[in-house]
PyMOL Python script that loads the backbone (N, CA, C, O; Angstrom):
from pymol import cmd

cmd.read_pdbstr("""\
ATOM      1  N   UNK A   1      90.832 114.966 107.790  1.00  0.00           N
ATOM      2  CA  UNK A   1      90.402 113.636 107.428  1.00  0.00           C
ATOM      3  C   UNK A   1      90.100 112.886 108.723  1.00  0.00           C
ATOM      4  O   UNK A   1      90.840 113.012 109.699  1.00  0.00           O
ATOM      5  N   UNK A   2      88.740 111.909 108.741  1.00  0.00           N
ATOM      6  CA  UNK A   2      88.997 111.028 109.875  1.00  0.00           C
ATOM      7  C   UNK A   2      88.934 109.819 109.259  1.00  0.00           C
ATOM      8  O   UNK A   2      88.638 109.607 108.083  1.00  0.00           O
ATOM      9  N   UNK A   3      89.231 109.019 110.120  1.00  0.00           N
ATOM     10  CA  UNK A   3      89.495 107.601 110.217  1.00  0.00           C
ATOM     11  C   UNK A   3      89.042 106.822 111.355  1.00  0.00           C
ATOM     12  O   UNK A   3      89.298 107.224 112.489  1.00  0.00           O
ATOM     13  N   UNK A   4      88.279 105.554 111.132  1.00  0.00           N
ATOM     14  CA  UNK A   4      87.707 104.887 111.595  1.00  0.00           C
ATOM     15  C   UNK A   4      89.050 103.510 111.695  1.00  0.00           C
ATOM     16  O   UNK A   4      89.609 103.082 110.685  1.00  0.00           O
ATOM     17  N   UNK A   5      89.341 103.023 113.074  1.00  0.00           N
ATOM     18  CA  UNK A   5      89.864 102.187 113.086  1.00  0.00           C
ATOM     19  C   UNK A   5      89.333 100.839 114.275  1.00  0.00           C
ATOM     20  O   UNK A   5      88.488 100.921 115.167  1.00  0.00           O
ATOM     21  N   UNK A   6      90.216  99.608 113.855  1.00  0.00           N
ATOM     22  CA  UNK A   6      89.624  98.540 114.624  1.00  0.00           C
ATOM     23  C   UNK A   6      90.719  98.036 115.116  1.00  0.00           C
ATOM     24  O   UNK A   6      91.675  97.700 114.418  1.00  0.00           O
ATOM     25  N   UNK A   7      90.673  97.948 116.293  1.00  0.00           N
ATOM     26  CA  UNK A   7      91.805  97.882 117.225  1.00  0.00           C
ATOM     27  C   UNK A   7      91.604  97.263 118.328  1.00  0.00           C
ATOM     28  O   UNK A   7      90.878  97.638 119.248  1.00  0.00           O
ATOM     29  N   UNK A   8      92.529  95.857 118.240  1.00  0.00           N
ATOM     30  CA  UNK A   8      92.461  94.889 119.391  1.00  0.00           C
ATOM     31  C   UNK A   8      92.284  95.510 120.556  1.00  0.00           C
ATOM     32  O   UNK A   8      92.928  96.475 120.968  1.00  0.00           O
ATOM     33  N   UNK A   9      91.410  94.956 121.084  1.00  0.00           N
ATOM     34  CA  UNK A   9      91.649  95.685 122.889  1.00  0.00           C
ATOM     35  C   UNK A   9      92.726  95.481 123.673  1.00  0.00           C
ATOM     36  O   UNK A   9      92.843  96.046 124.760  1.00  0.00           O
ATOM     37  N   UNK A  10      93.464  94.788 123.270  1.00  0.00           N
ATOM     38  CA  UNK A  10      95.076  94.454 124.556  1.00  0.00           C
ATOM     39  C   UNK A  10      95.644  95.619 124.070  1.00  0.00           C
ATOM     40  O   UNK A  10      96.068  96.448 124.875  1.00  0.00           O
ATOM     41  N   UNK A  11      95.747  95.881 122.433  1.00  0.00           N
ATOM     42  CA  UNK A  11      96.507  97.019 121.833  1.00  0.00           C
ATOM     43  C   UNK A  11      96.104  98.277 122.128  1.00  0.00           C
ATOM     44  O   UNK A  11      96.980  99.140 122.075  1.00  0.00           O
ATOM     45  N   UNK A  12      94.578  98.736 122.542  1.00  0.00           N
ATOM     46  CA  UNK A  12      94.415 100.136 122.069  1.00  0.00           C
ATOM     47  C   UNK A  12      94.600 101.214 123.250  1.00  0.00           C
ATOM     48  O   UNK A  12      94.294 102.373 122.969  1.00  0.00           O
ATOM     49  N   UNK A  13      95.091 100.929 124.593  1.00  0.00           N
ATOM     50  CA  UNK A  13      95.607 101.777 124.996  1.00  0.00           C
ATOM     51  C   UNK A  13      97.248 102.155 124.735  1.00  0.00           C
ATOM     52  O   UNK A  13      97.690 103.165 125.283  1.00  0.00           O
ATOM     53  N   UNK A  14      98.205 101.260 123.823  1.00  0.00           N
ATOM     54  CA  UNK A  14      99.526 101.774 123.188  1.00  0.00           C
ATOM     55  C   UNK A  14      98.907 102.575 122.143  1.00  0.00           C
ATOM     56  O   UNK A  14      99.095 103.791 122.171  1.00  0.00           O
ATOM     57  N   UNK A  15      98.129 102.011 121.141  1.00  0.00           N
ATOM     58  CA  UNK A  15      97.915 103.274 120.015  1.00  0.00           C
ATOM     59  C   UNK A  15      97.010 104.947 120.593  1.00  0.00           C
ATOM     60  O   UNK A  15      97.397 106.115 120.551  1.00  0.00           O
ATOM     61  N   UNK A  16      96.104 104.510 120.942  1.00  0.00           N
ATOM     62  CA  UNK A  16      96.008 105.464 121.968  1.00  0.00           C
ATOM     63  C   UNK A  16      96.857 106.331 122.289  1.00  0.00           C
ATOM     64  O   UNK A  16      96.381 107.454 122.120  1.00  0.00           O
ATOM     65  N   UNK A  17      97.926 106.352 122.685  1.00  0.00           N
ATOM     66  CA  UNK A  17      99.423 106.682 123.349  1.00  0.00           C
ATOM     67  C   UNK A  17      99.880 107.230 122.504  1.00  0.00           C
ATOM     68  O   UNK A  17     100.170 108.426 122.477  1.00  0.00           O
ATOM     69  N   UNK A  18     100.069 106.154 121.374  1.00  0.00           N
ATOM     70  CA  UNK A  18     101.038 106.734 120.372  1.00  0.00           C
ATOM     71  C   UNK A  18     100.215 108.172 119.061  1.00  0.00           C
ATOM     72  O   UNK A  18     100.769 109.009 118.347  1.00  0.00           O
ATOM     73  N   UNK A  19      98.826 107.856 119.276  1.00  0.00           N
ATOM     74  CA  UNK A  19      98.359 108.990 118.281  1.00  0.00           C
ATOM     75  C   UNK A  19      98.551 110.591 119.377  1.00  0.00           C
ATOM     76  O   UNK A  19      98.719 111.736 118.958  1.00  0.00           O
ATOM     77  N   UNK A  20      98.468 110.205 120.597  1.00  0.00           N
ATOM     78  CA  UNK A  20      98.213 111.324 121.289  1.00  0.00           C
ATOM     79  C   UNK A  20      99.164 112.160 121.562  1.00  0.00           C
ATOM     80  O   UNK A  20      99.001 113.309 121.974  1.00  0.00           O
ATOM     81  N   UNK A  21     100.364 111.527 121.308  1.00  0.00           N
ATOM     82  CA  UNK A  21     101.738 111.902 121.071  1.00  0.00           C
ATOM     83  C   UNK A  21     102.303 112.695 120.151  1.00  0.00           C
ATOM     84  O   UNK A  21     103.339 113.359 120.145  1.00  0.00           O
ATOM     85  N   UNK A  22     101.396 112.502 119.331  1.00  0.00           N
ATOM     86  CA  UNK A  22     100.994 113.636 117.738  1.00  0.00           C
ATOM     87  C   UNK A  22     100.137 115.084 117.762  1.00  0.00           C
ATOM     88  O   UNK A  22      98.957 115.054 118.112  1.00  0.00           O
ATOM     89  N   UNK A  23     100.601 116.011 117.480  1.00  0.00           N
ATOM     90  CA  UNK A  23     100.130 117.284 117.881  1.00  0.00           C
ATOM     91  C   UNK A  23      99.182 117.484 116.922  1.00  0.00           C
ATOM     92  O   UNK A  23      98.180 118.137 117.209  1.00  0.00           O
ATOM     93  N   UNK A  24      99.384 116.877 115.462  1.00  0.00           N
ATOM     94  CA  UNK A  24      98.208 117.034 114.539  1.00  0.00           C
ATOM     95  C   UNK A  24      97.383 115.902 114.669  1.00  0.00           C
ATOM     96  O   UNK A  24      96.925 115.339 113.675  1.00  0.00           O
ATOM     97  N   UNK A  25      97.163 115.534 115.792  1.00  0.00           N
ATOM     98  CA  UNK A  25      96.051 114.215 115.524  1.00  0.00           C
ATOM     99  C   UNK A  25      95.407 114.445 117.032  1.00  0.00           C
ATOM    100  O   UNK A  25      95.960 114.688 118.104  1.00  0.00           O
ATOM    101  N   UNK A  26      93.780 114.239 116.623  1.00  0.00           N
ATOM    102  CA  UNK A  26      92.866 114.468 117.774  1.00  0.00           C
ATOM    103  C   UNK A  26      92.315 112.868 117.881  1.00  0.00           C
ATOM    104  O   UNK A  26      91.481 112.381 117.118  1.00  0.00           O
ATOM    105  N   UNK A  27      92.932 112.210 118.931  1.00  0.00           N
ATOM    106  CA  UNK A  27      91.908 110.672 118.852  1.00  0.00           C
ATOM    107  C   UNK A  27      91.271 110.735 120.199  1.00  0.00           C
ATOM    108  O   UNK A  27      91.864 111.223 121.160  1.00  0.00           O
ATOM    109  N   UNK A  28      90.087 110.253 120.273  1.00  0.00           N
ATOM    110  CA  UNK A  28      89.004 109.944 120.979  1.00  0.00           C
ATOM    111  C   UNK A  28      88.357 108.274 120.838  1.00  0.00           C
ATOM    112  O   UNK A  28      88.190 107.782 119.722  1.00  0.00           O
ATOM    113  N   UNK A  29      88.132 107.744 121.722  1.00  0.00           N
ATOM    114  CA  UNK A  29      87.566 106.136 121.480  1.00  0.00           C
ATOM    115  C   UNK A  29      86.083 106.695 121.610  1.00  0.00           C
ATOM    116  O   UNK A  29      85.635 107.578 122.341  1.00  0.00           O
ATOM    117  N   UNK A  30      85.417 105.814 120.574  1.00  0.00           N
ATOM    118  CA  UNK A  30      84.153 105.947 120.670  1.00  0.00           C
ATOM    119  C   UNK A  30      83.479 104.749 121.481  1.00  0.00           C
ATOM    120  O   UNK A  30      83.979 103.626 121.412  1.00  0.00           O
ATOM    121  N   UNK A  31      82.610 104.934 122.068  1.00  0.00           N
ATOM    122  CA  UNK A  31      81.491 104.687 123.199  1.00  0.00           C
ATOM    123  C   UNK A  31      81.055 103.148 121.919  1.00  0.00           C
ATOM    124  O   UNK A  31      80.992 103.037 120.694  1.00  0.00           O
ATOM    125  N   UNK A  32      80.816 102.086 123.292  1.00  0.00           N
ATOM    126  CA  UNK A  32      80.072 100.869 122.358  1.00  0.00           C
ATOM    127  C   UNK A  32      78.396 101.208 121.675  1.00  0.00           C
ATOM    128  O   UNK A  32      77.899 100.689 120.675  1.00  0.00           O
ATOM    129  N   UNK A  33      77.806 102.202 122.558  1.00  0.00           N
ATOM    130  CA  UNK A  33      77.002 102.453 121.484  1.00  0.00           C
ATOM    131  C   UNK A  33      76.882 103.065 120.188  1.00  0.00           C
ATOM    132  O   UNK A  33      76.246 102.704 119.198  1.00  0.00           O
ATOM    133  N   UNK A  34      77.722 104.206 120.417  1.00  0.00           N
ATOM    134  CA  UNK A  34      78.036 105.217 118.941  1.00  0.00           C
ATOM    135  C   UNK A  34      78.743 104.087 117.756  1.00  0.00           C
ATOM    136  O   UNK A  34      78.774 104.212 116.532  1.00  0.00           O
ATOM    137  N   UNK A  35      79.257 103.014 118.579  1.00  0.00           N
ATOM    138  CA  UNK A  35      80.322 102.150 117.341  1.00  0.00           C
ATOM    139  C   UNK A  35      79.133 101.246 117.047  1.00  0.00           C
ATOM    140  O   UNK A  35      79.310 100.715 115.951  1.00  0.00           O
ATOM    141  N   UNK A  36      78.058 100.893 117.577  1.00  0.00           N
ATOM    142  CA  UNK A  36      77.104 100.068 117.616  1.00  0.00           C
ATOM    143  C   UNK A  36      76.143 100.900 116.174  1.00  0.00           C
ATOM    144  O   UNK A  36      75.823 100.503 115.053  1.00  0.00           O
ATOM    145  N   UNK A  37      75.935 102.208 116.935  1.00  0.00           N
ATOM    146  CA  UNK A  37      75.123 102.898 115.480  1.00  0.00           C
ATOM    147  C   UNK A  37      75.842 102.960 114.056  1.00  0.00           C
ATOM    148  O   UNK A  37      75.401 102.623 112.958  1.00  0.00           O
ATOM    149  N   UNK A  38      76.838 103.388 114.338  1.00  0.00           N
ATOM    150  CA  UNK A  38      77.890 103.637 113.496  1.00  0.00           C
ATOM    151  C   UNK A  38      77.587 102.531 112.329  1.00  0.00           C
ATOM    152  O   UNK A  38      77.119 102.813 111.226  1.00  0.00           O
ATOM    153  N   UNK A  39      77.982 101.072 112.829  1.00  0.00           N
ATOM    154  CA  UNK A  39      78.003  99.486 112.432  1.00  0.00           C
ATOM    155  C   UNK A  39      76.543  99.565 111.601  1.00  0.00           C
ATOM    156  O   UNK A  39      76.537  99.249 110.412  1.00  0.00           O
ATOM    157  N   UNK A  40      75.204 100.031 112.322  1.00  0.00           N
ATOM    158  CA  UNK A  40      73.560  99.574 111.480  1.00  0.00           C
ATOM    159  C   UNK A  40      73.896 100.677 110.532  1.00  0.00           C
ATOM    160  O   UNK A  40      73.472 100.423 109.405  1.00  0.00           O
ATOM    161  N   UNK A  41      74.680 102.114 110.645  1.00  0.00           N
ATOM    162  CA  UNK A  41      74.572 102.695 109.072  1.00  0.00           C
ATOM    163  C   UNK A  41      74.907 102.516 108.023  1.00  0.00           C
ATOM    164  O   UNK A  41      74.285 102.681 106.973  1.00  0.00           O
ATOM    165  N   UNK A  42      76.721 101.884 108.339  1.00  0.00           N
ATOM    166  CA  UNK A  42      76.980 101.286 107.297  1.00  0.00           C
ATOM    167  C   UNK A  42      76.122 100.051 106.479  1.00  0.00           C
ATOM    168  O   UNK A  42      75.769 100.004 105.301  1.00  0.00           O
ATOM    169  N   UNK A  43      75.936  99.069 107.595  1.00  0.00           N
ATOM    170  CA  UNK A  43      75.419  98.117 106.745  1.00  0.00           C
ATOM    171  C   UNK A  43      74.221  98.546 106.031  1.00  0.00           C
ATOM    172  O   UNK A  43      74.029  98.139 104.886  1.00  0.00           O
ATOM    173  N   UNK A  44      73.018  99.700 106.874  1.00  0.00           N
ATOM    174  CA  UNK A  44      72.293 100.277 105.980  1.00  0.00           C
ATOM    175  C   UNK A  44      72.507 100.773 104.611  1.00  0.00           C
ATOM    176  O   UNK A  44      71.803 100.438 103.658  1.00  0.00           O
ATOM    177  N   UNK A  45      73.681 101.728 104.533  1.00  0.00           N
ATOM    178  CA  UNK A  45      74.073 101.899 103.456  1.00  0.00           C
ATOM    179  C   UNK A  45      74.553 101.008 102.197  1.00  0.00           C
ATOM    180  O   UNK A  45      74.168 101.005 101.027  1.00  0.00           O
ATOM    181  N   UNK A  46      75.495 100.284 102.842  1.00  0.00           N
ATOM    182  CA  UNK A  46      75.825  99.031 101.880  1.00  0.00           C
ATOM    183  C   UNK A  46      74.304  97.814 101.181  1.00  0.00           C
ATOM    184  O   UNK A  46      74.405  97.266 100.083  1.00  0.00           O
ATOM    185  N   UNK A  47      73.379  97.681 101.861  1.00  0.00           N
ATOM    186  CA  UNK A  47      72.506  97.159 101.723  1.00  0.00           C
ATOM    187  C   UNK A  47      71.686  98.727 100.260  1.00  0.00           C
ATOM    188  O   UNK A  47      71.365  98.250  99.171  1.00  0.00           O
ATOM    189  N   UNK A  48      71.554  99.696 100.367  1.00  0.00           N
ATOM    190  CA  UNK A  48      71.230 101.023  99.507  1.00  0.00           C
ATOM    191  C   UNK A  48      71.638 100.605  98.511  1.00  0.00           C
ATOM    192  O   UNK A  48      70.989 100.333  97.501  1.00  0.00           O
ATOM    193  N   UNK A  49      73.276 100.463  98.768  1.00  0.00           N
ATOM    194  CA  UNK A  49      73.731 100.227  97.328  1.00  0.00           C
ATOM    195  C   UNK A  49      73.734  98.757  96.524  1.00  0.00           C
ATOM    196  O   UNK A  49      74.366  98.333  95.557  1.00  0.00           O
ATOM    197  N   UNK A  50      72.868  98.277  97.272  1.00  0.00           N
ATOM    198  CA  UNK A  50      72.929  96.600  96.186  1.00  0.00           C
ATOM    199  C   UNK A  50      71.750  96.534  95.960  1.00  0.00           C
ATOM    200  O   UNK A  50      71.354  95.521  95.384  1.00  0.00           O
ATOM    201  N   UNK A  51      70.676  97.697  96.370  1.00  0.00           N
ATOM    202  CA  UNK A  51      69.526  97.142  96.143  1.00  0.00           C
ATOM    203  C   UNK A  51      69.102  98.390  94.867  1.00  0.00           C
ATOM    204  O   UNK A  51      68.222  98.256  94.016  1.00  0.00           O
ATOM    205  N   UNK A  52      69.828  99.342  95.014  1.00  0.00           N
ATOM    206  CA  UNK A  52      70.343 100.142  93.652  1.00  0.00           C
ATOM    207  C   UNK A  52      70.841  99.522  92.375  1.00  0.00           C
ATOM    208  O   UNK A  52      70.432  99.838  91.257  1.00  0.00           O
ATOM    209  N   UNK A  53      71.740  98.628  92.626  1.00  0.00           N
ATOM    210  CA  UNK A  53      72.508  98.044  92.034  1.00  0.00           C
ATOM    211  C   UNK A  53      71.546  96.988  91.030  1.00  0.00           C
ATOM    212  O   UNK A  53      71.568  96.724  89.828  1.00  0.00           O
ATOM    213  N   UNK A  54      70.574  96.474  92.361  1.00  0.00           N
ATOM    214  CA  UNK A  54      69.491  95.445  91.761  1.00  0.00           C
ATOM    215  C   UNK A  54      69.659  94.358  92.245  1.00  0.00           C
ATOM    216  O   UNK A  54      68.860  93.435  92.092  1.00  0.00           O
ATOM    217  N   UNK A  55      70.831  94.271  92.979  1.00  0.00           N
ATOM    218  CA  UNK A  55      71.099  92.759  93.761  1.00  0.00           C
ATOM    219  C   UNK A  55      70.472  92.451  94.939  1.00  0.00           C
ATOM    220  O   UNK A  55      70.798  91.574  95.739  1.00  0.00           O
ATOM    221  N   UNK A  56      69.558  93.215  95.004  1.00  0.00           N
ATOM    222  CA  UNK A  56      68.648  92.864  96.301  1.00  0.00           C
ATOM    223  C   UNK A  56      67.782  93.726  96.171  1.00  0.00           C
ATOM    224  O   UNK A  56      67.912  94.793  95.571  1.00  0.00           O
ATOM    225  N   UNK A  57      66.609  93.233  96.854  1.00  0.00           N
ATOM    226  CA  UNK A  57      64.903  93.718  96.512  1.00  0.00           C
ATOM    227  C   UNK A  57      64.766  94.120  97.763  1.00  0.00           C
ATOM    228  O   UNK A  57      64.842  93.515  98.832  1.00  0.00           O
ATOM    229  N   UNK A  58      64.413  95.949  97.307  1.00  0.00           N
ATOM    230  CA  UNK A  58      64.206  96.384  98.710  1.00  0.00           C
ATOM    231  C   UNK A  58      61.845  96.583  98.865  1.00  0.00           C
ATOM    232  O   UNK A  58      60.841  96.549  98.154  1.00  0.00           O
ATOM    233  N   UNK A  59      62.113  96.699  99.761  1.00  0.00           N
ATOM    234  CA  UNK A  59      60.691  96.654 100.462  1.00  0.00           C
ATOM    235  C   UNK A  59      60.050  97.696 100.384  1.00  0.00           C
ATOM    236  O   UNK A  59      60.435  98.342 101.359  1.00  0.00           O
ATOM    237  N   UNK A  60      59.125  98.435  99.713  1.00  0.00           N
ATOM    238  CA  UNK A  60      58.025  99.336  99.480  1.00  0.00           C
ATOM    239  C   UNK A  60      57.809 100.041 100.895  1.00  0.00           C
ATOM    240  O   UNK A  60      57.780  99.320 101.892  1.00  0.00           O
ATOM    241  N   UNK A  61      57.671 101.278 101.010  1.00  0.00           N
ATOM    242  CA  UNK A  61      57.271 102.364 102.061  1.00  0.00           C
ATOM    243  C   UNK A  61      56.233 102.286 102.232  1.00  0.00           C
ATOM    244  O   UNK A  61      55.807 102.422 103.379  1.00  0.00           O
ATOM    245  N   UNK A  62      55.533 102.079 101.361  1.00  0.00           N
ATOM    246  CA  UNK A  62      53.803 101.920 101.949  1.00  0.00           C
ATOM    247  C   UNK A  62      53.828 100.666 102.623  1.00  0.00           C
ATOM    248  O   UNK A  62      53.679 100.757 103.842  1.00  0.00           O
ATOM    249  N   UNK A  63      54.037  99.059 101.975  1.00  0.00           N
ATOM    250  CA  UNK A  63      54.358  98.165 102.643  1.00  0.00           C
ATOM    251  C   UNK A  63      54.684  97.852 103.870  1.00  0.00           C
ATOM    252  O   UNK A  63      54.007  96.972 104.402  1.00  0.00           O
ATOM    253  N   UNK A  64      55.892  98.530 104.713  1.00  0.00           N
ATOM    254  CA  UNK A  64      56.281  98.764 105.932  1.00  0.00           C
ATOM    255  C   UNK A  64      55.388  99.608 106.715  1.00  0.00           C
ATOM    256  O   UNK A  64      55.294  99.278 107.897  1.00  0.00           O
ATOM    257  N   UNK A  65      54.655 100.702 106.309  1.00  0.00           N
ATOM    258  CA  UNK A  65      53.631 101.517 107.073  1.00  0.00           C
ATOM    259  C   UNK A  65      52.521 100.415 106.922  1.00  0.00           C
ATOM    260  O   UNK A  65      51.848 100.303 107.947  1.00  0.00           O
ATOM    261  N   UNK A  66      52.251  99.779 106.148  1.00  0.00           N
ATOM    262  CA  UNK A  66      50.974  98.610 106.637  1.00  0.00           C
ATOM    263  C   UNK A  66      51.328  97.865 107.337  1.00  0.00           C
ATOM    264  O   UNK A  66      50.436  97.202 107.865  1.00  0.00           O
ATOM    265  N   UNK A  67      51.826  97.755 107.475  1.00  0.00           N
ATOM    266  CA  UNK A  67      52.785  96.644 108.962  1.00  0.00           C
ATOM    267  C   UNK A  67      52.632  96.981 110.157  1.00  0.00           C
ATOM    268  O   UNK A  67      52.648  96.222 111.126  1.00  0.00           O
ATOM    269  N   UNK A  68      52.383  98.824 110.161  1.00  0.00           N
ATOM    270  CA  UNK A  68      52.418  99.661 111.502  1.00  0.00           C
ATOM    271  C   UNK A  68      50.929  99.724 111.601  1.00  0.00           C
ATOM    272  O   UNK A  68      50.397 100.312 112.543  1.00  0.00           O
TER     273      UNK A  68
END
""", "prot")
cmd.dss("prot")
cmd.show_as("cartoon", "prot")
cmd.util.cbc("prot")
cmd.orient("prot")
């Protein structure tokens, strides 16, 4: 399983510490860009599902290629 966590910066070199201290747990901090991409997929996704849903009007593919 992974897990995505959000963790004060004064705190995250103790948790840090304390996961690494754990023989079944592999933690790594991710890079401000990977957390940066990470951040536009979700909201991409979450935006998928409301416009599925119908709660928001998504924008035509041809539409956006006439734009280009």
């Amino acid at each position: 399983m992974k897990l995505l966590l959000a963790i004060k910066d004064d705190k995250a070199a103790f948790i840090m510490e304390l996961l690494n201290n754990f023989k079944f747990v592999k933690a790594k901090p991710l890079t401000s860009h990977k957390a940066e991409v990470l951040e536009g997929v979700k909201q991409a996704v979450e935006e998928m599902k409301l416009i599925n849903a119908g709660k928001l009007k998504g924008t035509p593919a041809k539409e956006l290629l006439d734009e280009l």
